[in-house]
C-alpha atoms as an extended CHARMM CRD file, in Angstrom:
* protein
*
       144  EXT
         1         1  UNK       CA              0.0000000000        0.0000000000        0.0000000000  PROA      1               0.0000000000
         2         2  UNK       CA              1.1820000000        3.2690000000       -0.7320000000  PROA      2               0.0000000000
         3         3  UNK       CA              2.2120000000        6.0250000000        2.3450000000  PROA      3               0.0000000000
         4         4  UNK       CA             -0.6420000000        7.8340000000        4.0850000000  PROA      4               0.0000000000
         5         5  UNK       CA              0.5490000000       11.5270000000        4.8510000000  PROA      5               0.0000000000
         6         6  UNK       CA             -1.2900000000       12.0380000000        8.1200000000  PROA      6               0.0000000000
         7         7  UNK       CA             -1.7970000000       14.9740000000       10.1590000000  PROA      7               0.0000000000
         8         8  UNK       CA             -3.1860000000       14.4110000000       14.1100000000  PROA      8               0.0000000000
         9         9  UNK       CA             -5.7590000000       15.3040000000       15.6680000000  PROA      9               0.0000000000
        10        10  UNK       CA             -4.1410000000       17.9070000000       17.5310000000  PROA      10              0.0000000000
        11        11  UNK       CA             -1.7660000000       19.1120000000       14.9140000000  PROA      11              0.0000000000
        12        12  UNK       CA              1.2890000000       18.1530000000       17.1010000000  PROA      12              0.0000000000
        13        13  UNK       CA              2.2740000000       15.5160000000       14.6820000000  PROA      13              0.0000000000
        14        14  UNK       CA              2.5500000000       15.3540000000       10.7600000000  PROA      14              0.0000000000
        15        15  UNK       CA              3.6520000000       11.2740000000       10.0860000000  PROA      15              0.0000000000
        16        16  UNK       CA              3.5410000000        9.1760000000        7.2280000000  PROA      16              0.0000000000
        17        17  UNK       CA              1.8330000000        5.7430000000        8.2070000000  PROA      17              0.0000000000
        18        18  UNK       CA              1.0530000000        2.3830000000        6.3640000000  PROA      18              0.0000000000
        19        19  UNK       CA             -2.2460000000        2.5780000000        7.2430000000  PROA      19              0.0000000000
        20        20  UNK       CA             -4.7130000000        3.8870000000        9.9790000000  PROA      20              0.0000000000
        21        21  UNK       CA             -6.8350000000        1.8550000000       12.2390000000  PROA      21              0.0000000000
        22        22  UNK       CA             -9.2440000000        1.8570000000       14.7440000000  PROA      22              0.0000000000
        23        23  UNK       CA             -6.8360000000        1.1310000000       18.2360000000  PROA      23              0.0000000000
        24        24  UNK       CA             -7.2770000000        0.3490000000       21.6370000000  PROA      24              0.0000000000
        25        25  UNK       CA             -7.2240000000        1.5330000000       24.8430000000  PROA      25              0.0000000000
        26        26  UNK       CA             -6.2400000000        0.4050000000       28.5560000000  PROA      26              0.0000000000
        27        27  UNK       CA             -9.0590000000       -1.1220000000       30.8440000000  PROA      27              0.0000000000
        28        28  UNK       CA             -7.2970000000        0.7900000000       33.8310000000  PROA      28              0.0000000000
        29        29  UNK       CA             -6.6250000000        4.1600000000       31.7970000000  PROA      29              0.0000000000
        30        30  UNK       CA             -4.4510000000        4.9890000000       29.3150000000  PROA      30              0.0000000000
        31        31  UNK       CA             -1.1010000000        4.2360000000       30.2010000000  PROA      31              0.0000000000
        32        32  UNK       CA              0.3230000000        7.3500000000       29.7660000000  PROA      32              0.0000000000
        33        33  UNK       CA             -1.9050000000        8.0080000000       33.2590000000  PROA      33              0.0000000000
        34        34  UNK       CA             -0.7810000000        4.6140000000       35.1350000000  PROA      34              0.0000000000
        35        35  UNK       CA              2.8980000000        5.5150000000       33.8640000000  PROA      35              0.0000000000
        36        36  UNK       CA              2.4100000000        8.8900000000       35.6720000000  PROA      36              0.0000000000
        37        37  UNK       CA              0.7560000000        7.1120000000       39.1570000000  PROA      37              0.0000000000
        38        38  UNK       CA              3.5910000000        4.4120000000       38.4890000000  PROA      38              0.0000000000
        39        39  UNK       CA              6.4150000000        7.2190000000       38.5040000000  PROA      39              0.0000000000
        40        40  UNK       CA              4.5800000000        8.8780000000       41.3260000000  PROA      40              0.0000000000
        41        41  UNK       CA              4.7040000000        5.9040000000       43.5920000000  PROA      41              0.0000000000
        42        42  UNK       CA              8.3760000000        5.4790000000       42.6690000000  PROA      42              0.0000000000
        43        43  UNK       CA              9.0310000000        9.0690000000       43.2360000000  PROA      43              0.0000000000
        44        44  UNK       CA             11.2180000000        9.5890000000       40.2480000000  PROA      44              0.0000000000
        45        45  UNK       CA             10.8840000000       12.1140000000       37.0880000000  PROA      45              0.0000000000
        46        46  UNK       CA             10.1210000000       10.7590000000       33.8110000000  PROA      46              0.0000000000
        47        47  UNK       CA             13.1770000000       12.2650000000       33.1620000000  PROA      47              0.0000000000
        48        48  UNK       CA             14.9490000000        9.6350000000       35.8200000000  PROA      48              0.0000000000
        49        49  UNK       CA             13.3380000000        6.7510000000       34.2830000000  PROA      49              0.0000000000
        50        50  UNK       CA             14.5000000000        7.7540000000       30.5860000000  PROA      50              0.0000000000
        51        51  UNK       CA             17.8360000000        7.8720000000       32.2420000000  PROA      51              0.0000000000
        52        52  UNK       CA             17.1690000000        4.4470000000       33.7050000000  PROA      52              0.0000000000
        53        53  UNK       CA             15.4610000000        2.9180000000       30.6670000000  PROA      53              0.0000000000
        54        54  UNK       CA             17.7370000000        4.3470000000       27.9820000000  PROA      54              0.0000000000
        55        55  UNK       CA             17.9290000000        7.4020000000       26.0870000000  PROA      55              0.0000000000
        56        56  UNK       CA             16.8240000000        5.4660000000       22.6860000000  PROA      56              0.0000000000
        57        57  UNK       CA             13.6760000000        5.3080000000       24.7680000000  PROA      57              0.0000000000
        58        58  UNK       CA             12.8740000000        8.9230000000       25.1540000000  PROA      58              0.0000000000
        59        59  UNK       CA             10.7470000000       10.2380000000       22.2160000000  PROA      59              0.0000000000
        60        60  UNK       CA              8.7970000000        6.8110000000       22.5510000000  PROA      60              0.0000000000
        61        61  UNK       CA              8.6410000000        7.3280000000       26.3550000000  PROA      61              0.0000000000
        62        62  UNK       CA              7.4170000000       10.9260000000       25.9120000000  PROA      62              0.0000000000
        63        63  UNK       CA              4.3910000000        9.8150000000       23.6130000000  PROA      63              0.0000000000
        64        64  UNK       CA              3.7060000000        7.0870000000       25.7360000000  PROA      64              0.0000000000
        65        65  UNK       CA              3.3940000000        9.8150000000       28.7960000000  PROA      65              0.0000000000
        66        66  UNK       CA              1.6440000000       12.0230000000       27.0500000000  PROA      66              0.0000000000
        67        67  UNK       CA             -1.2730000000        9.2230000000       25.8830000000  PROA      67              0.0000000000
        68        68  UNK       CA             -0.0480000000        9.8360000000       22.0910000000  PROA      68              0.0000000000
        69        69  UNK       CA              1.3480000000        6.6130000000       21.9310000000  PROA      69              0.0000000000
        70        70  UNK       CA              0.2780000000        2.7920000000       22.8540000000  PROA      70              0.0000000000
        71        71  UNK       CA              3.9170000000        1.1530000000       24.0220000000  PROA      71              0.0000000000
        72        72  UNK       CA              5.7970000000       -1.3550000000       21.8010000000  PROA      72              0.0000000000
        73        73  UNK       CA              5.8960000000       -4.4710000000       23.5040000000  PROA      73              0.0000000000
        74        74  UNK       CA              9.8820000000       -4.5770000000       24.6460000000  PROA      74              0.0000000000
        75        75  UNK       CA              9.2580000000       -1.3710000000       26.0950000000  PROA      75              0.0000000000
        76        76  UNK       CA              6.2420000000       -2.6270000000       27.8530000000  PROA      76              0.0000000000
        77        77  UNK       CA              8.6110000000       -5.2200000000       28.8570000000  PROA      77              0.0000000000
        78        78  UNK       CA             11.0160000000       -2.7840000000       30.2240000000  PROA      78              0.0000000000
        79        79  UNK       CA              8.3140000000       -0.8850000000       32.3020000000  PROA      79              0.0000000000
        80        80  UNK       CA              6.8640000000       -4.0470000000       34.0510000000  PROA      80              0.0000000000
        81        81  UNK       CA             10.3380000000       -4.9940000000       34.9470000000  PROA      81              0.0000000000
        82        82  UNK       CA             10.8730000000       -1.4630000000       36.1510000000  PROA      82              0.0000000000
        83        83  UNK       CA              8.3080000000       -0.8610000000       38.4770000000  PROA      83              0.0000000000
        84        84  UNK       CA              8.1500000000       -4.2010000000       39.6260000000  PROA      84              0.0000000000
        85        85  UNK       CA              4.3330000000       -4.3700000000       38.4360000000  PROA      85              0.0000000000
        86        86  UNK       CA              2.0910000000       -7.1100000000       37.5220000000  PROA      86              0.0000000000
        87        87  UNK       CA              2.1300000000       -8.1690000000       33.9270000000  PROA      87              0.0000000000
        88        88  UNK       CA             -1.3660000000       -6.5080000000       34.0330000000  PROA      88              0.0000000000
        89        89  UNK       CA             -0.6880000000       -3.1680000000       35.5820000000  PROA      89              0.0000000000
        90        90  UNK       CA             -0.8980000000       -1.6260000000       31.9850000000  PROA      90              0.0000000000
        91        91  UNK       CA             -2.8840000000       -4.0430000000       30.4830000000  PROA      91              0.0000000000
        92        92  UNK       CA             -5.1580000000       -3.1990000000       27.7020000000  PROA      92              0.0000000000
        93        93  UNK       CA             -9.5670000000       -3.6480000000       26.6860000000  PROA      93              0.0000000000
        94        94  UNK       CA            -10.9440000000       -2.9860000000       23.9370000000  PROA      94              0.0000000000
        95        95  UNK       CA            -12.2830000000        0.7990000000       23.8860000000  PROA      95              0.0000000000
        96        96  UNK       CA            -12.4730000000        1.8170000000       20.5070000000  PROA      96              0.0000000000
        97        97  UNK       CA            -12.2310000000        5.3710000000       20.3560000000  PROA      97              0.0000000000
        98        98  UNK       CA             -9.4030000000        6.2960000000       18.7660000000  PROA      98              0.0000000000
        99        99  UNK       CA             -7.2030000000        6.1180000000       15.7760000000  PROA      99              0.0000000000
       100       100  UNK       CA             -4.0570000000        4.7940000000       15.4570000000  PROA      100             0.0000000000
       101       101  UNK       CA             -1.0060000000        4.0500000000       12.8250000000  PROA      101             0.0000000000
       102       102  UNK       CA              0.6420000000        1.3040000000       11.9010000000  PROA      102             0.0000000000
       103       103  UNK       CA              3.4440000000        2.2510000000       14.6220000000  PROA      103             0.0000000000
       104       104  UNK       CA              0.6510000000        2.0530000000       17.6800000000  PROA      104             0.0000000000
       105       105  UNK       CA              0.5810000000        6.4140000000       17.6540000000  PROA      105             0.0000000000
       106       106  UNK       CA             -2.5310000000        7.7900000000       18.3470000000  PROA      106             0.0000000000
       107       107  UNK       CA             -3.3250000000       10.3550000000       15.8440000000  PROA      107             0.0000000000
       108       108  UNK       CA             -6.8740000000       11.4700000000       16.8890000000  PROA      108             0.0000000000
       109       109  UNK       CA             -9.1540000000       10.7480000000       19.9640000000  PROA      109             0.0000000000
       110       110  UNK       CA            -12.7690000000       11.3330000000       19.7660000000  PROA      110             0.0000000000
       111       111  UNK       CA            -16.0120000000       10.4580000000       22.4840000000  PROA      111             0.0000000000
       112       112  UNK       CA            -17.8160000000        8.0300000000       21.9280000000  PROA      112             0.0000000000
       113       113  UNK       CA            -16.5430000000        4.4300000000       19.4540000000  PROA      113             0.0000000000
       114       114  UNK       CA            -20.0110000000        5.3590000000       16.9540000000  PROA      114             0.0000000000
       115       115  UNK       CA            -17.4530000000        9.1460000000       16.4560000000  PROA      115             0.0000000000
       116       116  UNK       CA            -14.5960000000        7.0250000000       15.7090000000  PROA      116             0.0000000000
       117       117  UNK       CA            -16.6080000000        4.6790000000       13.5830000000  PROA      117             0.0000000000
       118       118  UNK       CA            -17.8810000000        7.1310000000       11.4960000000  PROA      118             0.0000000000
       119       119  UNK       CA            -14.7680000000        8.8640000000       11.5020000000  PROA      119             0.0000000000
       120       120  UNK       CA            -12.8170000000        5.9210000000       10.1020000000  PROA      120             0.0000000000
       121       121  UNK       CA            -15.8810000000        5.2800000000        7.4120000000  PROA      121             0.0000000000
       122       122  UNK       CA            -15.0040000000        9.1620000000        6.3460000000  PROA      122             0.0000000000
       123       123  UNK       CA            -10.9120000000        8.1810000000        6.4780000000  PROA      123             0.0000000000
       124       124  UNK       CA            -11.6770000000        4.7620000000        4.1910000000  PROA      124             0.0000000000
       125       125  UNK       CA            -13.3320000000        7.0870000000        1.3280000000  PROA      125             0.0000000000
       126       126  UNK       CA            -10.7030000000        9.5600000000        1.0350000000  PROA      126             0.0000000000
       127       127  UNK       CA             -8.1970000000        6.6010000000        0.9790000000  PROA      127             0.0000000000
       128       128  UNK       CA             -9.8350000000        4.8370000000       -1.5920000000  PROA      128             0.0000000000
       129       129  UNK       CA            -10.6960000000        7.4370000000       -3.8900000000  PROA      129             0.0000000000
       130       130  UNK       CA             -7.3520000000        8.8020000000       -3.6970000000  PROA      130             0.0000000000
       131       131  UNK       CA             -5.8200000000        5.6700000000       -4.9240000000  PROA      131             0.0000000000
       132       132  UNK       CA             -8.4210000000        5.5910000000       -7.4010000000  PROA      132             0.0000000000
       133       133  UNK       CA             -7.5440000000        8.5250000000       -8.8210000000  PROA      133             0.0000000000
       134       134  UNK       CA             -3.4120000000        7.4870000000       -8.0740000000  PROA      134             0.0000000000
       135       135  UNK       CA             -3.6410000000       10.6400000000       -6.0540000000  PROA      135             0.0000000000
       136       136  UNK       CA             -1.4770000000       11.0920000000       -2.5100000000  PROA      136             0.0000000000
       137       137  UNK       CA             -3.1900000000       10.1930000000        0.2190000000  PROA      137             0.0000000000
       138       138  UNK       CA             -3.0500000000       12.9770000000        2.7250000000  PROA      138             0.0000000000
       139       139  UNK       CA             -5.4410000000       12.3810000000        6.1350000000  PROA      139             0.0000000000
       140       140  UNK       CA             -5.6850000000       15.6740000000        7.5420000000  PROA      140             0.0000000000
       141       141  UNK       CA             -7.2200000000       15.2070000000       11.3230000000  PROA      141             0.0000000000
       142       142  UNK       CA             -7.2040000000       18.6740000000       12.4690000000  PROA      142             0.0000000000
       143       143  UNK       CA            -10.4760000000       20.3830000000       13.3860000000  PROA      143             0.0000000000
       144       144  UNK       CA            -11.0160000000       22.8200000000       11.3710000000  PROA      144             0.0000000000
């Protein structure tokens, strides 16, 4: 397939992507959020555990933080191992409301799964008459 040009939700990120899906999210809260009450209850910085985890870890870490980003499994890995959590502790449910990449990024967030749905319906058409039309395929997510 050829490269989606996608712009988030947000416009904090301009990527190009593979494709775009319909993603999960965490039964407990995102993980960004149990990431923030792990580092809490650790008493470190995010900053600290980049330092601890590895620097190769920090953009990741960042999106992760920010709930921008599902984590890759090693790094999921490497959190668990971390804190000392259950293998559980940022386990994930299905909750459909928001769209991800290929890479696991969130690229837009909306309230409800019918939204997203609908959203993704809206994202299909564009994709597929671009294509038709051997046009780029540019997914602009920014409210407008």
């Amino acid at each position: 397939m050829n490269n989606i040009l996608i712009i988030s939700q947000d416009g904090n990120l301009t990527c190009f992507a593979k494709s775009i899906a319909i993603g999960e999210r965490q039964k407990t809260g995102l993980i960004g959020d149990k990431l923030y009450e792990a580092l809490n209850k650790a008493n470190i910085t995010l900053e600290n555990l980049i330092e601890k985890i590895g620097n190769s870890y920090r953009e990741q870490l960042q999106r992760v933080y920010s709930n921008q980003e599902v984590p890759k499994k090693k790094l999921l890995e490497k959190l668990i191992r971390f804190f000392d959590v259950d293998n559980n502790y940022f386990g994930e449910k299905e909750l459909r409301n928001v769209l991800i990449t290929d890479g696991g990024i969130v690229v837009a967030k909306y309230p409800t799964n019918k939204d997203t749905e609908e959203k993704k319906m809206d994202i299909d058409k564009i994709i597929l008459d671009s294509y038709r039309h051997n046009q780029p395929i540019i997914i602009n997510l920014c409210a407008k």
